[in-house]
N, C-alpha and C positions, 0 to 999 in steps of 0.2 A: 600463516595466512588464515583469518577466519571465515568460516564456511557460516552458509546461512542455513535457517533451521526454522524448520516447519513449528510451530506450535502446535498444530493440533500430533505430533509425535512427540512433544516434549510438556504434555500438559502441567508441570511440575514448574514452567516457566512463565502460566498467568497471572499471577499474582504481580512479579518484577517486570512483566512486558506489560501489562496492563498500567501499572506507574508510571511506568518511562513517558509510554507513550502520551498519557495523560500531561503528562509533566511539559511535552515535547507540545501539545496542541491544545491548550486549555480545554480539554476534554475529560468530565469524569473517568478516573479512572474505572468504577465501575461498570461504567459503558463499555469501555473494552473490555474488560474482564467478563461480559455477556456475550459480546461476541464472536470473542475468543474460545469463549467454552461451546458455541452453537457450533464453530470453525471444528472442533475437537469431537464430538456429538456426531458431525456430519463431513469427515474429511474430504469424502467427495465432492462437496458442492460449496457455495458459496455463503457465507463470508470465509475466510482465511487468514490467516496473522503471520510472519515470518519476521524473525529477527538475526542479524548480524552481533557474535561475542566475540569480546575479545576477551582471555579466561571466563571469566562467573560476570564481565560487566557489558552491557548490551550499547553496543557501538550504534548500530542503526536497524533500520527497519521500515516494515509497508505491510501494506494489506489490501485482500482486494474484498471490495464489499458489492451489493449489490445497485446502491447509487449513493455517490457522496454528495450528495443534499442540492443536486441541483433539478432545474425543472425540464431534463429529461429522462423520465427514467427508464424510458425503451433503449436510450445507451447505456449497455448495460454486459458485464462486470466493469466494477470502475475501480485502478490502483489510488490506493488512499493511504494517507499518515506516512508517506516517504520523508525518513528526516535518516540523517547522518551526522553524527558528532563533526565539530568542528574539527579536531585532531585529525579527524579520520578521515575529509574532505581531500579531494583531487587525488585519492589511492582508485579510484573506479571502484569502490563499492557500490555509488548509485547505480550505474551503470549497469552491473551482476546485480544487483537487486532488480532492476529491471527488465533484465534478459530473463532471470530465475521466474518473475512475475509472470512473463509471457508465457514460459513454459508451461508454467502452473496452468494459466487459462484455457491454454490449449491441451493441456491433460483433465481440464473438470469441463471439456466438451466447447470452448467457444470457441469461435474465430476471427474475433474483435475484442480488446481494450480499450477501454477507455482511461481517462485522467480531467481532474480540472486543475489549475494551478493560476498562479501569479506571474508563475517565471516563463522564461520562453526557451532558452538556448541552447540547456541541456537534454530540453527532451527532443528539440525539434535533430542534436546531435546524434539524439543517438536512436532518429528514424522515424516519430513518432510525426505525425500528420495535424496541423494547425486545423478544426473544423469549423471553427466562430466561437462567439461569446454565447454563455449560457447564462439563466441568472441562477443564482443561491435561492435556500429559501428566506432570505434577508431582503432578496430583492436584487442585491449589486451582482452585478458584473462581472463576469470570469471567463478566462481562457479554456476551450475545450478541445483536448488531443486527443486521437485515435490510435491505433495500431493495427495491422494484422499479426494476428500469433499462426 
């Protein structure tokens, strides 16, 4: 079974989770590799990075940041960059990536999650609360879920 793993405990793993992740979201990976090290810097507070291995190759993963680029940012910590290898889809890794995320939030002091997304069905499965459209700072349109942790 692969367990999930803090990065800012395994700083040794910015370099290949800052790629992935990039690779995963048309996102410099530099960008995360900042992040990542602020995450490491400052374990208790926010931003944060966690990834799922399966041996030395990183199956999935998420992060919580402090707003994923939409125009609220008093909702706030927001799960960000949840992706899952295909392979590794319908094992409920999203799912423990998501519970493990809560947990996290509710250990670095919040008492709300937040998410924006596309999709609808898996969060709204597994509890998360539909609270309207937000926009990007693109301007478009997106789905905004809540939680309590």
């Amino acid at each position: 079974m692969q367990t999930i793993e803090r990065l800012a405990e395994r700083p040794e793993l910015i370099p290949t989770a800052a790629e992935w992740f990039g690779q995963k979201w048309g996102i410099p990976a530099e960008e995360y590799a900042a992040s990542m090290q602020e995450g490491c810097a400052q374990p208790n507070a926010i931003p944060q990075w966690y990834v799922v291995r399966d041996g030395e190759e990183i199956v999935a993963g998420c992060g919580l940041i402090a707003n994923d680029f939409h125009d609220r940012p008093d909702l706030t910590p927001n799960l960000c960059a949840l992706y899952v290898e295909e392979p590794y889809r319908n094992q409920g890794i999203a799912r423990r990536l998501l519970e493990f995320a809560q947990a996290e939030t509710r250990r670095l002091g919040f008492e709300r999650l937040y998410l924006i997304t596309d999709h609808d069905q898996l969060y709204e499965r597994c509890g998360w609360e539909y609270l309207g459209q937000v926009h990007e700072t693109d301007g478009a349109e997106i789905r905004l879920y809540g939680i309590a942790v």
